[in-house]
Every structure is written in C-alpha cells, then in structure tokens.
mmCIF file of the N, C-alpha and C atoms, coordinates in Angstrom:
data_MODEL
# 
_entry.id   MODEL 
# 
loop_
_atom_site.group_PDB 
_atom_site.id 
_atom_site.type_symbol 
_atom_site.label_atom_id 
_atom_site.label_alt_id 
_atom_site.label_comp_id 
_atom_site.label_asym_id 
_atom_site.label_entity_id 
_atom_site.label_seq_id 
_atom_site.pdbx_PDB_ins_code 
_atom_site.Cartn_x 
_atom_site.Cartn_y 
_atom_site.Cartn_z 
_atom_site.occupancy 
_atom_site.B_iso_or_equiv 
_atom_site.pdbx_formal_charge 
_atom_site.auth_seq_id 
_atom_site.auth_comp_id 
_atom_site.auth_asym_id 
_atom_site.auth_atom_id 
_atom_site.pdbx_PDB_model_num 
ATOM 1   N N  . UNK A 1 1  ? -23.720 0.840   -17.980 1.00 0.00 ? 1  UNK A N  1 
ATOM 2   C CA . UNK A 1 1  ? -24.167 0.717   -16.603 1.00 0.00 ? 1  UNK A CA 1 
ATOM 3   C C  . UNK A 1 1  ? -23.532 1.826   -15.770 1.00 0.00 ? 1  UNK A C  1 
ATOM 4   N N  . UNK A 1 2  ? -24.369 2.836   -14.988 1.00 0.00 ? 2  UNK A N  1 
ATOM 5   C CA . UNK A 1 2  ? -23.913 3.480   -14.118 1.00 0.00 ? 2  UNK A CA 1 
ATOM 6   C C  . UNK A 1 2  ? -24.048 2.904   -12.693 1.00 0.00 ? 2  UNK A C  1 
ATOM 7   N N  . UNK A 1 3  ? -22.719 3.159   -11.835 1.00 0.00 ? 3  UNK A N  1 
ATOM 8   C CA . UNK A 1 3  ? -22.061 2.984   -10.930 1.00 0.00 ? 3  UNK A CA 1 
ATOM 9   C C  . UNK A 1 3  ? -23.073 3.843   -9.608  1.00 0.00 ? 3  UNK A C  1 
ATOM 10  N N  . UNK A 1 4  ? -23.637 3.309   -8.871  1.00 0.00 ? 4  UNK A N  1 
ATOM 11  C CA . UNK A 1 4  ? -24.170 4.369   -7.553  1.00 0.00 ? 4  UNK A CA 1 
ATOM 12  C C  . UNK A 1 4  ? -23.192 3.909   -6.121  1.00 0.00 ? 4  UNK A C  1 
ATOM 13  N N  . UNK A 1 5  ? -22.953 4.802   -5.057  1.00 0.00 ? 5  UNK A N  1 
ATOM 14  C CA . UNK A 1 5  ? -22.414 4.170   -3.841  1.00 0.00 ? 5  UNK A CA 1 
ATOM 15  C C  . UNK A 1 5  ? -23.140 2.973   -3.331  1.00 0.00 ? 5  UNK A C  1 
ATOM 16  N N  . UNK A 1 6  ? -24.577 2.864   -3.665  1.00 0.00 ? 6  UNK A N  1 
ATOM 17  C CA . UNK A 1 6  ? -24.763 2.009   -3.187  1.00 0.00 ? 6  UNK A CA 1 
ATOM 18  C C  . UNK A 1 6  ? -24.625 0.668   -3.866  1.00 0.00 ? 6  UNK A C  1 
ATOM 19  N N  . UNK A 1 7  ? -23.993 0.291   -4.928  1.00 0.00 ? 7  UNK A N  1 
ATOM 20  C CA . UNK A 1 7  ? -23.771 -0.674  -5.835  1.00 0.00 ? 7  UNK A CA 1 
ATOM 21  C C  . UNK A 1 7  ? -22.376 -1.352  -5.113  1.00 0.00 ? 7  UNK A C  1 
ATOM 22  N N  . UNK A 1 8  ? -22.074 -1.460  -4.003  1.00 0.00 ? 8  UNK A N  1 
ATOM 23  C CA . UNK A 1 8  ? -21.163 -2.072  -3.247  1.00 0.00 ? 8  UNK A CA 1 
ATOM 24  C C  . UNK A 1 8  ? -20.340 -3.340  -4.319  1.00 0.00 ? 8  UNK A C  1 
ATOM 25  N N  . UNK A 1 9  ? -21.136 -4.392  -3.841  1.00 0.00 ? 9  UNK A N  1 
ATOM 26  C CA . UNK A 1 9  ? -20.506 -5.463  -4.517  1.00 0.00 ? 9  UNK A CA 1 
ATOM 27  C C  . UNK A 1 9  ? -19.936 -4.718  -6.876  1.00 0.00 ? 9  UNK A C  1 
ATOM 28  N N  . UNK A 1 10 ? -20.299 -4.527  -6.941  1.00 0.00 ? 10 UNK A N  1 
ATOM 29  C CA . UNK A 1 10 ? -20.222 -3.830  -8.470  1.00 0.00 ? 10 UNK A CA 1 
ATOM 30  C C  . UNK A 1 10 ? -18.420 -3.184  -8.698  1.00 0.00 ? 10 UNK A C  1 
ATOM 31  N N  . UNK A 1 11 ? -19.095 -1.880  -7.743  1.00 0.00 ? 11 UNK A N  1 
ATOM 32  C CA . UNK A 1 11 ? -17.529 -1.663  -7.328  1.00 0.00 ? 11 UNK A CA 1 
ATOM 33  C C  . UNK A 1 11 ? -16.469 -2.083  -6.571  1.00 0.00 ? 11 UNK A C  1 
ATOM 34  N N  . UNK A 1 12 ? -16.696 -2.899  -6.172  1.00 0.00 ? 12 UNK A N  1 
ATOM 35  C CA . UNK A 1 12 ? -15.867 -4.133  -5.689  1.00 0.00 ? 12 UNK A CA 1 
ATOM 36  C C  . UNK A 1 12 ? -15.113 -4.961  -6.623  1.00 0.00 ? 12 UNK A C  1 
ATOM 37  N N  . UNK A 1 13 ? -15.618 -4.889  -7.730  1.00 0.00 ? 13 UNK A N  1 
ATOM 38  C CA . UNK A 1 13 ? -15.395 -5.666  -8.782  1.00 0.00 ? 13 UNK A CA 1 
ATOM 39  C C  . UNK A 1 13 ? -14.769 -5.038  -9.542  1.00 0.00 ? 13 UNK A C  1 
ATOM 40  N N  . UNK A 1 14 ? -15.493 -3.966  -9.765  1.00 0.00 ? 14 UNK A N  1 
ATOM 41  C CA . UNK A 1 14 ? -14.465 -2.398  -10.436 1.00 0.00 ? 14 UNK A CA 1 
ATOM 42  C C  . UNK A 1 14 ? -12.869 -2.661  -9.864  1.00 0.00 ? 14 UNK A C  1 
ATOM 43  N N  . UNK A 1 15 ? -13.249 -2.280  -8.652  1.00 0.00 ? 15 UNK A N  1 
ATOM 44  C CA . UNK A 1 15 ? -11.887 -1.867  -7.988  1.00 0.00 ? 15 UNK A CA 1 
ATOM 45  C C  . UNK A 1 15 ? -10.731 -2.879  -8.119  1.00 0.00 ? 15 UNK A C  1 
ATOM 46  N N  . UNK A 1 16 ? -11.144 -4.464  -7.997  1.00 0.00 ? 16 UNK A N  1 
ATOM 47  C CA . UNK A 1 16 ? -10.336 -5.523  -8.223  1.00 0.00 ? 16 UNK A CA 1 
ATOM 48  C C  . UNK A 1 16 ? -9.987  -5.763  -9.571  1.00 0.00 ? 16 UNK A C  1 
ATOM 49  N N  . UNK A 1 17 ? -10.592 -5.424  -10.282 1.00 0.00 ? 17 UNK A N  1 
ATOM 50  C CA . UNK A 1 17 ? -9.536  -5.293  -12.117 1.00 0.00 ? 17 UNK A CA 1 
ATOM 51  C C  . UNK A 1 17 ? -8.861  -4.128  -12.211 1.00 0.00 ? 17 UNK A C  1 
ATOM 52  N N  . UNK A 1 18 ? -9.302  -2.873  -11.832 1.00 0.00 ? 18 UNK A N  1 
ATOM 53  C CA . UNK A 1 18 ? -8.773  -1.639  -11.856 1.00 0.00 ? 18 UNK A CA 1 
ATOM 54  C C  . UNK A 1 18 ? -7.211  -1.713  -11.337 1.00 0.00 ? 18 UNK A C  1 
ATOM 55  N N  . UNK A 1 19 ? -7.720  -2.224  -10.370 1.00 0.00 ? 19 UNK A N  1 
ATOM 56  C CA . UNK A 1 19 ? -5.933  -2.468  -9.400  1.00 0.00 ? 19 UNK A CA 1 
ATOM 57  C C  . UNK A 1 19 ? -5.944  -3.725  -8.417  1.00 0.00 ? 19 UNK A C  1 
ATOM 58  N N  . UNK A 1 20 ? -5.321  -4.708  -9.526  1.00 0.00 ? 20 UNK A N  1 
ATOM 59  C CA . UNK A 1 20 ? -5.038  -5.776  -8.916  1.00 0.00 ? 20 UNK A CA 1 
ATOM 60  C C  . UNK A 1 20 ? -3.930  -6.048  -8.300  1.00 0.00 ? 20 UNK A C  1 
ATOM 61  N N  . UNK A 1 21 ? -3.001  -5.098  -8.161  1.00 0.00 ? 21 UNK A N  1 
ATOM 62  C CA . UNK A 1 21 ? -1.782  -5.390  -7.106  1.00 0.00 ? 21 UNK A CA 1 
ATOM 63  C C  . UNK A 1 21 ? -1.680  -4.653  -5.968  1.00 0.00 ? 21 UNK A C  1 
ATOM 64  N N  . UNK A 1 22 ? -2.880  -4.270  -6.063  1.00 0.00 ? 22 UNK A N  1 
ATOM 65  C CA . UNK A 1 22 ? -3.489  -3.734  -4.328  1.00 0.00 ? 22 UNK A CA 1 
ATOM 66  C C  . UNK A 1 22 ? -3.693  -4.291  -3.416  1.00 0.00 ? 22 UNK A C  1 
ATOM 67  N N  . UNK A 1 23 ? -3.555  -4.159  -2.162  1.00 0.00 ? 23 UNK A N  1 
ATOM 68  C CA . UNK A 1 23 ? -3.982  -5.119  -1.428  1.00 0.00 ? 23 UNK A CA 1 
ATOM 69  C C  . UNK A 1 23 ? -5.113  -4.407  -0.087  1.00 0.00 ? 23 UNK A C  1 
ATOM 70  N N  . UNK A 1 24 ? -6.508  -4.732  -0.913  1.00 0.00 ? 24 UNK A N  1 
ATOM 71  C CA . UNK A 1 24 ? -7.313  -3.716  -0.389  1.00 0.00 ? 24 UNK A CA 1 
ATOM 72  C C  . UNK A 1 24 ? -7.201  -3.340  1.246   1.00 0.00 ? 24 UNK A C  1 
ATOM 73  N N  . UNK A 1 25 ? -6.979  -4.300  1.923   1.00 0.00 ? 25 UNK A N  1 
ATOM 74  C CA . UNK A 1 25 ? -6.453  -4.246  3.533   1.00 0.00 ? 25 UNK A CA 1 
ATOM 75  C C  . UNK A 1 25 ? -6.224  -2.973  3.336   1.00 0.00 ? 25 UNK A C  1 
ATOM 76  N N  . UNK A 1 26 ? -5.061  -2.260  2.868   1.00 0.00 ? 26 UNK A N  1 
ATOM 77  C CA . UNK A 1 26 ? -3.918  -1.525  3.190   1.00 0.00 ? 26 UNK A CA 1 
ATOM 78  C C  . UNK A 1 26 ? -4.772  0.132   2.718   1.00 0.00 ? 26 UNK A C  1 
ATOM 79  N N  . UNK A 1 27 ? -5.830  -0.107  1.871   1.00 0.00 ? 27 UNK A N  1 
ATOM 80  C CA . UNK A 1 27 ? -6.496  1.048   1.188   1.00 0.00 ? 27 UNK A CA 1 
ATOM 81  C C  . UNK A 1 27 ? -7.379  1.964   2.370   1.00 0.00 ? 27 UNK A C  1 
ATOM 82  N N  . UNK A 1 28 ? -6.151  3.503   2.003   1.00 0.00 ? 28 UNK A N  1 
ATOM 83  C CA . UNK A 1 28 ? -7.245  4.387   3.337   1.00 0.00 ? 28 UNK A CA 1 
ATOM 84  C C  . UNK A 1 28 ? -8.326  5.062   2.579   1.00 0.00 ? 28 UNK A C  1 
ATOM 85  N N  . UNK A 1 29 ? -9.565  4.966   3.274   1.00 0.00 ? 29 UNK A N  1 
ATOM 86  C CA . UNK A 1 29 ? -10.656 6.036   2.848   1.00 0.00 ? 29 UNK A CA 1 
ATOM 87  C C  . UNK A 1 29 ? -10.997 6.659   1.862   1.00 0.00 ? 29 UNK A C  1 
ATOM 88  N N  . UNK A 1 30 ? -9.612  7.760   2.217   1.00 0.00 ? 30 UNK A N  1 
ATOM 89  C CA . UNK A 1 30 ? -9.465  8.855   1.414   1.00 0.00 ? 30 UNK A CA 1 
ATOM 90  C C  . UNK A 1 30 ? -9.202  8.137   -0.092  1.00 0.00 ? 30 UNK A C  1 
ATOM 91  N N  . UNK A 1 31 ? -7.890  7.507   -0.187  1.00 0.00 ? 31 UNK A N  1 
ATOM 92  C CA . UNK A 1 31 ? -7.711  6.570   -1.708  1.00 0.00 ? 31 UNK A CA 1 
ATOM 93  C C  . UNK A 1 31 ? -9.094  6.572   -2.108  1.00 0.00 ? 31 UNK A C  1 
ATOM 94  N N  . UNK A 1 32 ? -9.990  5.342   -1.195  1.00 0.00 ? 32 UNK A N  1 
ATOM 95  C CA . UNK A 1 32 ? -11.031 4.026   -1.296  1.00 0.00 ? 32 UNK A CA 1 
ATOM 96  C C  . UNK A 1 32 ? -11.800 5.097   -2.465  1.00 0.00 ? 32 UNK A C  1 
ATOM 97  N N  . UNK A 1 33 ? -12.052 6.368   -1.699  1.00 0.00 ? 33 UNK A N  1 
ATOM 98  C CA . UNK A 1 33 ? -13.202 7.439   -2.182  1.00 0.00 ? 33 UNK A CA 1 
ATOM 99  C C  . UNK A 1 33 ? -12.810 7.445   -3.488  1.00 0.00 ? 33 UNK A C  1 
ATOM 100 N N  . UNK A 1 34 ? -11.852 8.397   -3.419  1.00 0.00 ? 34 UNK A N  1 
ATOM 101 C CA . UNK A 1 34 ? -11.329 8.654   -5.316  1.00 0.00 ? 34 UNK A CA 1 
ATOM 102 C C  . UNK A 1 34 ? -11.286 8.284   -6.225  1.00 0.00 ? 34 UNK A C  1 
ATOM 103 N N  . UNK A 1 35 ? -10.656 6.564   -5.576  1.00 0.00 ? 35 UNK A N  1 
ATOM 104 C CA . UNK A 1 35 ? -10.432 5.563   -6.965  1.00 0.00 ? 35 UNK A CA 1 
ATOM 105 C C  . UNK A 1 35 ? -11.893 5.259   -7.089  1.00 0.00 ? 35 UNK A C  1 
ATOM 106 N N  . UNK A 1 36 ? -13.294 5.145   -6.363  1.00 0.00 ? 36 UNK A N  1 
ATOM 107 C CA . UNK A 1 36 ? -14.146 5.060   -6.743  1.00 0.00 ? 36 UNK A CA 1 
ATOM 108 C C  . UNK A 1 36 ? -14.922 6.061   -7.440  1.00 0.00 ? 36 UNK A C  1 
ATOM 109 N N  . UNK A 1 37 ? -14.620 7.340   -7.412  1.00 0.00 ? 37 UNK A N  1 
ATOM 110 C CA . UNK A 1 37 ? -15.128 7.905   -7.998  1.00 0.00 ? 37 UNK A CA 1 
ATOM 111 C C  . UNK A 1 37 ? -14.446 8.208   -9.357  1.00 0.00 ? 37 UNK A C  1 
ATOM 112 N N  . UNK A 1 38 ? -13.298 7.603   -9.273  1.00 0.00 ? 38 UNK A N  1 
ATOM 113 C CA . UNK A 1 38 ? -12.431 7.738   -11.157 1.00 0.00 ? 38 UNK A CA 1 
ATOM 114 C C  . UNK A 1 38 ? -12.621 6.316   -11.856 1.00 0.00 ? 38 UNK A C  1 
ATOM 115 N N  . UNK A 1 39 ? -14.009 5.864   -11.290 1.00 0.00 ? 39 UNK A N  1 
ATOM 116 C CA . UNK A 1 39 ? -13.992 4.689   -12.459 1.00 0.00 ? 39 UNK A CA 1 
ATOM 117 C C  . UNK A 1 39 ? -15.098 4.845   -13.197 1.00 0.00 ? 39 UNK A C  1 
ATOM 118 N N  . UNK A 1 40 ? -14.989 4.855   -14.197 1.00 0.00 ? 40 UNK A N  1 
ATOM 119 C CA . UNK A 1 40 ? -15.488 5.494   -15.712 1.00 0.00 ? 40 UNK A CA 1 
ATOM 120 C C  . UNK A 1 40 ? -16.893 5.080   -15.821 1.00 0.00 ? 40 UNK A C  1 
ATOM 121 N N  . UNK A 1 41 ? -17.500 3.772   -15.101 1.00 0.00 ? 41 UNK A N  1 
ATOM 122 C CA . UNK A 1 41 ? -18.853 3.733   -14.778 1.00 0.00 ? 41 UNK A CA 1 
ATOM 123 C C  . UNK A 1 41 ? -19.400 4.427   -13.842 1.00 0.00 ? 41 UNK A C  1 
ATOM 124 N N  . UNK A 1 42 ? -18.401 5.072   -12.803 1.00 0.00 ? 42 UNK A N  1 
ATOM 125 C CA . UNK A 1 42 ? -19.711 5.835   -11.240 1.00 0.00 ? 42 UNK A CA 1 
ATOM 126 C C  . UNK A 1 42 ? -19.679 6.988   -11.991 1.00 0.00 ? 42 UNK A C  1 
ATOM 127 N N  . UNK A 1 43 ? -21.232 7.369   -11.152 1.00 0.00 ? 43 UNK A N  1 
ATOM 128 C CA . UNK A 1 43 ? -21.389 8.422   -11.626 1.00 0.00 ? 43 UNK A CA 1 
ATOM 129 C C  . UNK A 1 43 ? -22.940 8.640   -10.548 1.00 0.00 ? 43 UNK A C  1 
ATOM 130 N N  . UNK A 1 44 ? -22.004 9.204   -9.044  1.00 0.00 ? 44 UNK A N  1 
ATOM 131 C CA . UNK A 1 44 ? -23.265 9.259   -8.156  1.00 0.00 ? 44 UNK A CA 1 
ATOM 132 C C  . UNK A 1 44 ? -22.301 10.925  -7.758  1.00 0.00 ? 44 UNK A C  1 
ATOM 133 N N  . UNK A 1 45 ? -23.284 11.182  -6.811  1.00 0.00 ? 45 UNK A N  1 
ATOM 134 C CA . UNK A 1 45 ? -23.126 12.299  -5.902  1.00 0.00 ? 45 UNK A CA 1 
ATOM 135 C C  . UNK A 1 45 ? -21.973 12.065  -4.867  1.00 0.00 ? 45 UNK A C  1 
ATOM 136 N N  . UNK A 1 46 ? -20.969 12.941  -4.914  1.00 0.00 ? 46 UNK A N  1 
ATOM 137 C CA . UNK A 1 46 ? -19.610 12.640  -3.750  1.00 0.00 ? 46 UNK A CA 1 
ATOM 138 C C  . UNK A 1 46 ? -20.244 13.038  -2.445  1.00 0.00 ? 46 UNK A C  1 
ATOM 139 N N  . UNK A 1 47 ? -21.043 13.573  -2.533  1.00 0.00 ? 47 UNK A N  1 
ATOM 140 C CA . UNK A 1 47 ? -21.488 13.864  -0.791  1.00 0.00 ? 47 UNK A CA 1 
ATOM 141 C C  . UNK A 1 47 ? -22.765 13.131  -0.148  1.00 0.00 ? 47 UNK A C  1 
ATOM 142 N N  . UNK A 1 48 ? -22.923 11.885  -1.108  1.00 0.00 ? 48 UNK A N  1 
ATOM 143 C CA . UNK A 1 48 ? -23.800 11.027  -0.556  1.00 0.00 ? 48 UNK A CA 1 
ATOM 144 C C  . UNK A 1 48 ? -22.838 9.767   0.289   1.00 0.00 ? 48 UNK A C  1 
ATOM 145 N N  . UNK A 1 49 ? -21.833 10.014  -0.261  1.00 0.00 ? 49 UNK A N  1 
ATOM 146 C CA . UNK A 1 49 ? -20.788 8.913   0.303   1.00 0.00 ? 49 UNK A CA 1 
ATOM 147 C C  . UNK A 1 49 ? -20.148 8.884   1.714   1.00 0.00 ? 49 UNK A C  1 
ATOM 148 N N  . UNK A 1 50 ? -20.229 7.942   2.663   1.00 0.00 ? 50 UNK A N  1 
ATOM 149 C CA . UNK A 1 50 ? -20.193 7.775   4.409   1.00 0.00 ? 50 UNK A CA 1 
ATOM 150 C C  . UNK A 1 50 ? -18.843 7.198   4.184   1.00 0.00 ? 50 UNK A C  1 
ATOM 151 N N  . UNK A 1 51 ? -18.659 6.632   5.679   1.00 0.00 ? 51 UNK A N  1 
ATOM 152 C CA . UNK A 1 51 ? -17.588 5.525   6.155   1.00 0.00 ? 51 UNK A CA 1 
ATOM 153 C C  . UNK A 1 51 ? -18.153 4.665   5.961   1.00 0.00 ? 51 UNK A C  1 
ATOM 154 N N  . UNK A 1 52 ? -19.723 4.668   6.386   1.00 0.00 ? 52 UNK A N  1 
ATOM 155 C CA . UNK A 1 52 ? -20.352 3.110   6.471   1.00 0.00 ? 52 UNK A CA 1 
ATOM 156 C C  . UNK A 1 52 ? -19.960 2.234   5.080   1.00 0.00 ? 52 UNK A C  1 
ATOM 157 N N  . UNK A 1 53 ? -20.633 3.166   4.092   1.00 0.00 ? 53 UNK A N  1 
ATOM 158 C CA . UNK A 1 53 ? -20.445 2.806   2.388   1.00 0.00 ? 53 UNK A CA 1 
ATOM 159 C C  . UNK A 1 53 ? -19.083 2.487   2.283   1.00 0.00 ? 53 UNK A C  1 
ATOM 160 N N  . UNK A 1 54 ? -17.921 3.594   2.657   1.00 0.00 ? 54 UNK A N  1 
ATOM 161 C CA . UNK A 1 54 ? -16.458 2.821   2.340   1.00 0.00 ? 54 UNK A CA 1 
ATOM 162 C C  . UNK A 1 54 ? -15.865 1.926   3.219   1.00 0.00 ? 54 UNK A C  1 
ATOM 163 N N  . UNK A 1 55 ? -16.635 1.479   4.526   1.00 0.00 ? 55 UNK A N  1 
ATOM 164 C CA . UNK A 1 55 ? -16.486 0.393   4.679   1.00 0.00 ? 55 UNK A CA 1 
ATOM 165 C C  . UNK A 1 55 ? -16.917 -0.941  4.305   1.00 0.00 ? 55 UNK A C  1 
ATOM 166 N N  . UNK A 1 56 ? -18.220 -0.882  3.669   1.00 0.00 ? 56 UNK A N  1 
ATOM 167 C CA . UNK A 1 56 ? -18.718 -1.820  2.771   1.00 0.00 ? 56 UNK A CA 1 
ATOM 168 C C  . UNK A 1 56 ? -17.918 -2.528  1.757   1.00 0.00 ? 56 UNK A C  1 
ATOM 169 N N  . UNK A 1 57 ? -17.911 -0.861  1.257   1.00 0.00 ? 57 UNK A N  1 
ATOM 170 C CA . UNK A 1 57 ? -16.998 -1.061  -0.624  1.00 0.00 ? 57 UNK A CA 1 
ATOM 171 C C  . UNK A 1 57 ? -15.907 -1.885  -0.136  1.00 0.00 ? 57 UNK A C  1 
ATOM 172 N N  . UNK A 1 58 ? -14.978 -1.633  0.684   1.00 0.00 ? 58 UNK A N  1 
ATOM 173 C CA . UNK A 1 58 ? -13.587 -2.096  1.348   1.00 0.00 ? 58 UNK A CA 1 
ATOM 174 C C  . UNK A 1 58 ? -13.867 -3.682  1.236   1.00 0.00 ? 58 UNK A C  1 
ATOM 175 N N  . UNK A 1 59 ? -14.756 -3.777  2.719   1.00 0.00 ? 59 UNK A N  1 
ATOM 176 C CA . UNK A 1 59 ? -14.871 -5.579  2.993   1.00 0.00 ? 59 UNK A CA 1 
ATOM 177 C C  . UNK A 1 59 ? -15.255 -6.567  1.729   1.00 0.00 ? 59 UNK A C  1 
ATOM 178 N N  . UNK A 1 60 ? -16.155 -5.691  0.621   1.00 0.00 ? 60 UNK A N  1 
ATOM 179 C CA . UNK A 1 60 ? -16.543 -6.193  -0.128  1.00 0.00 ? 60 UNK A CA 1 
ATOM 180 C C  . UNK A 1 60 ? -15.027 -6.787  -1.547  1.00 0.00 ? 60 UNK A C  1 
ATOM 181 N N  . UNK A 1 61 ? -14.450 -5.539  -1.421  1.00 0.00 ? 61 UNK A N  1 
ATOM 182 C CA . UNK A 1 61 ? -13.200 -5.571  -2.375  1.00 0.00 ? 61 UNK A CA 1 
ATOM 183 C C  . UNK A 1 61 ? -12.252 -6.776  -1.364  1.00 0.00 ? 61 UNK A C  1 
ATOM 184 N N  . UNK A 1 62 ? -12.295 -6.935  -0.742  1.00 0.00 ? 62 UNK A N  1 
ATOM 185 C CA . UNK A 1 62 ? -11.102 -7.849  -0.008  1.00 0.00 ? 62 UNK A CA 1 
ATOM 186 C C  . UNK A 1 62 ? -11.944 -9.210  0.093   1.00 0.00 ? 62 UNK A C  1 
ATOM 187 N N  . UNK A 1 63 ? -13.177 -9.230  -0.059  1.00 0.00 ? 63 UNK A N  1 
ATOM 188 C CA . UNK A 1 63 ? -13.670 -10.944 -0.383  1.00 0.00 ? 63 UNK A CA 1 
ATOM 189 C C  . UNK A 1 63 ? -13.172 -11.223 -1.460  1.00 0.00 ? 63 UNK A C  1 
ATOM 190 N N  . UNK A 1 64 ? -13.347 -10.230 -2.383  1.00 0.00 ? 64 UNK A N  1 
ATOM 191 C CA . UNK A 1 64 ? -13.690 -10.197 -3.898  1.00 0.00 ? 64 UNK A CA 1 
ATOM 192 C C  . UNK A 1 64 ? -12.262 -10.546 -4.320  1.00 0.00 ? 64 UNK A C  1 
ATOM 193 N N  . UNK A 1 65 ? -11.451 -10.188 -3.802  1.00 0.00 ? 65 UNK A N  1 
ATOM 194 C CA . UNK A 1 65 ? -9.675  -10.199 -3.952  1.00 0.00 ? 65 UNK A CA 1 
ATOM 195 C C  . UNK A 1 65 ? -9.018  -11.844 -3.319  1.00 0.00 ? 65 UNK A C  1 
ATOM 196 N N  . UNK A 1 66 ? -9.706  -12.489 -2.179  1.00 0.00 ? 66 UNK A N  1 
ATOM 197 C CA . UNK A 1 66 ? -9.076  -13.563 -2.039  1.00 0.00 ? 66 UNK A CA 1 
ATOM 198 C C  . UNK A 1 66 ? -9.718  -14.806 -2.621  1.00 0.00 ? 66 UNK A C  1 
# 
C-alpha cells in the first residue's frame, strides 16, 4: 500500500506505531513533514503537502494516540 498526503487517517496510524512515545501535541510541522515522508509506505510528492494536510495528519495522530 502506498501512502498519499491525502491518506490522513492511514498516516496517523503510521505515525502512532512508528513513535509511540511521542506525544503528537508537542510535534512541529517541520518534524510532522519528515517523519511522514520517512515512512516506508509514502510515497507522494513533498510539494503537494500544506499546513492544512499537517494539520489534519496532526489532529488525526492525537485521536488516534488517546
């Protein structure tokens, strides 16, 4: 399965096994971006990616976490 920005909830899920002693609250942007783009399923375009999207990915990782 490949990973797109717009697969929000997906990588949300990514991100919460990837690093579970994170506490997504605390995750800036810049991190949010990277670690999404170093997980071994994405595989989209880095300059399709907004705030809107890493604010998504974010709220989505911090449901997904409590």
């Amino acid at each position: 399965m490949s990973l797109q920005w717009t697969d929000v909830l997906d990588i949300a899920i990514e991100l919460d096994e990837t690093y579970p002693d994170v506490d997504p609250k605390t995750v800036n942007f810049v991190d949010l971006r990277n670690w999404v783009m170093e997980l071994p399923d994405f595989d989209d375009d880095p300059e399709r990616c907004g705030e809107k999207i890493l604010e998504a990915i974010q709220m989505s990782w911090i449901e997904e976490s409590e």
